[in-house]
C-alpha positions in Angstrom: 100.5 104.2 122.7 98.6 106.6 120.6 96.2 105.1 117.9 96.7 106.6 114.5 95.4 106.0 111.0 97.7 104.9 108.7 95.9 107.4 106.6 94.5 110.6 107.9 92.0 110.4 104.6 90.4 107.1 106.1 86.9 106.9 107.3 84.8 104.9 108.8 80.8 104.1 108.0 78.6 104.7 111.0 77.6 101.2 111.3 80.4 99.6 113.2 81.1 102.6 115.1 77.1 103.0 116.4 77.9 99.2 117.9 81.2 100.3 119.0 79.3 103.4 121.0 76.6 101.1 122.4 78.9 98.2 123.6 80.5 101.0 125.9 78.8 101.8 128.9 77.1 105.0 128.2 78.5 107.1 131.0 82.0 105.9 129.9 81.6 106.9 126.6 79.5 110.5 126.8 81.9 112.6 128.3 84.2 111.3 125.6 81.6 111.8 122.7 80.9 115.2 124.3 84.7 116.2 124.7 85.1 115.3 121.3 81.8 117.4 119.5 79.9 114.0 118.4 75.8 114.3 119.7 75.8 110.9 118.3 77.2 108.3 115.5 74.7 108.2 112.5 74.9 104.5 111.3 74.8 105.5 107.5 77.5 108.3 107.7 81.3 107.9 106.8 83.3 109.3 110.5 87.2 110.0 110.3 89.1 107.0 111.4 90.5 109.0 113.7 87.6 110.0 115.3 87.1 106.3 116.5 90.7 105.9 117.4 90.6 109.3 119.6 88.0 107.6 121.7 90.2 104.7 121.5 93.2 106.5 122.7 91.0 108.7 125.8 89.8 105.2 126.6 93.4 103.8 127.1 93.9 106.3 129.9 92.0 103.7 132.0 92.9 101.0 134.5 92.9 97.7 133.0 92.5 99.1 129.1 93.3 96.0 128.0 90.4 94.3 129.4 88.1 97.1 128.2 89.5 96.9 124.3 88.5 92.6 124.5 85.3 93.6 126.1 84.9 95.9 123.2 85.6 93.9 120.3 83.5 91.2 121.6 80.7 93.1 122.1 80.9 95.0 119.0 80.4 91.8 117.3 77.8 90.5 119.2 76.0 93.5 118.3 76.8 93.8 114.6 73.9 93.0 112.4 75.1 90.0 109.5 72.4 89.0 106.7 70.8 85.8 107.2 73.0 84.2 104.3 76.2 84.6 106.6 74.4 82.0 108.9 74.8 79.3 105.9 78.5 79.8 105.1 80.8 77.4 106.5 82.9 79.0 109.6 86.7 78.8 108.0 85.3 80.7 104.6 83.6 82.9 106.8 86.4 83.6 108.8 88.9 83.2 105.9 87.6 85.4 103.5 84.8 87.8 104.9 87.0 89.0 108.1 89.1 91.6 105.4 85.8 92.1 103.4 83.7 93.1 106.0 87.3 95.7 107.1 87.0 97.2 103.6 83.6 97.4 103.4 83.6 99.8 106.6 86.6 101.8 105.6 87.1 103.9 102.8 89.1 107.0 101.6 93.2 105.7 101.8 95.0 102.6 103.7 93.0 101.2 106.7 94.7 98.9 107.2 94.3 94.8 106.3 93.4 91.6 107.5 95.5 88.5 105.9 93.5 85.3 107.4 94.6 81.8 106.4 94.3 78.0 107.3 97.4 77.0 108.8 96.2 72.9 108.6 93.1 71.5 109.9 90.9 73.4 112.9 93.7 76.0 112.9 93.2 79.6 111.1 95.9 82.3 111.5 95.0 85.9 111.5 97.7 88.8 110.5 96.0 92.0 111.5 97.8 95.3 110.3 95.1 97.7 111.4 95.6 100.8 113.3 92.7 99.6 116.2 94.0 98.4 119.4 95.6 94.6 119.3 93.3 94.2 121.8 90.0 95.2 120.4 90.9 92.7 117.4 91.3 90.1 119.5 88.2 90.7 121.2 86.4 90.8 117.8 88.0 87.2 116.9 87.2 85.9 120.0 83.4 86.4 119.5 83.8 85.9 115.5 84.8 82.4 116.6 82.4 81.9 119.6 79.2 83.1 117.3 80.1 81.2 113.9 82.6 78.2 115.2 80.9 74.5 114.4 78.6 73.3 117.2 79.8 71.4 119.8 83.4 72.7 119.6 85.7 73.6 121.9 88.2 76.7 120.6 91.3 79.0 121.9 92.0 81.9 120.5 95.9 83.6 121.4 98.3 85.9 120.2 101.4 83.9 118.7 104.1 84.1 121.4 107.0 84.6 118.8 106.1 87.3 116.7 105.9 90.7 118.6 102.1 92.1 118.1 101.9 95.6 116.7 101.5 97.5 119.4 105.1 95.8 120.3 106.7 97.0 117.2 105.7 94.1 114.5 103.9 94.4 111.4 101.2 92.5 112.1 99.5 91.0 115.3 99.2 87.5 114.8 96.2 85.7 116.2 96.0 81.7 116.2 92.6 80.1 115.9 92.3 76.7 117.2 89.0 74.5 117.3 88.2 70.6 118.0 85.2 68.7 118.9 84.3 68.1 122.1 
């Protein structure tokens, strides 16, 4: 699969794609970032989307792509910076309603895409991505969304739902299911 914007006016601001760069092991990602003119991601500049999806796409050329996109998305979380407030906010508004914030925040310029994230009944929250990132990467990033802000001594799963087919499979949407319960 090829990784394209949904629109070619989309950008992206530096900050997420700086973590993205630095979550990937540096000789992994330099012959890419060289092959593709880019001395390095400037954390308060706007990028094309498709700049970030190009790396995507040289990245998927690997064995085991997969793995690499989850590794990805997790660690582009752990690395992303959140104010001190976000640390206060109760995990399902946080995951509810800042998940498609923070997306619009970072992307500007046309469609990039949306998150819809809901709760589906108690300790469950279902997430319909219809980005153009790697299914993948987004699950990585709701993996270590959950495992950073989840309620302490909790137990989770996170899983693509088994009867929709995820976007990269032709669907609309990738649909993630969020589960949690105490321990």
């Amino acid at each position: 699969m090829s990784y394209k914007p949904f629109d070619p006016a989309v950008e992206v601001h530096g900050q997420p794609m700086q973590t993205f760069v630095e979550c990937i092991s540096k000789s992994e990602v330099a012959p890419i970032l060289n092959d593709l003119g880019i001395d390095g991601i400037n954390p308060e500049k706007w990028y094309p989307q498709q700049l970030w999806l190009d790396i995507f796409n040289r990245l998927t050329a690997k064995q085991q792509a997969f793995l690499t996109f989850v590794d990805i998305g997790m660690r582009t979380i752990e690395l992303t910076r959140y104010p001190d407030e976000v640390k206060n906010i109760p995990f399902v508004d946080f995951m509810v309603h800042g998940a498609n914030q923070t997306h619009q925040h970072n992307h500007r310029g046309g469609d990039a895409g949306e998150y819809q994230v809901s709760l589906a009944g108690d300790n469950h929250i279902v997430v319909k991505a219809r980005v153009a990132y790697p299914d993948d990467f987004v699950y990585g990033c709701y993996y270590q969304l959950t495992k950073q802000f989840k309620p302490e001594d909790t137990d989770f799963l996170v899983k693509y739902d088994e009867n929709e087919p995820k976007r990269e499979d032709g669907g609309e949407y990738t649909v993630i299911h969020i589960t949690w319960k105490s321990k």
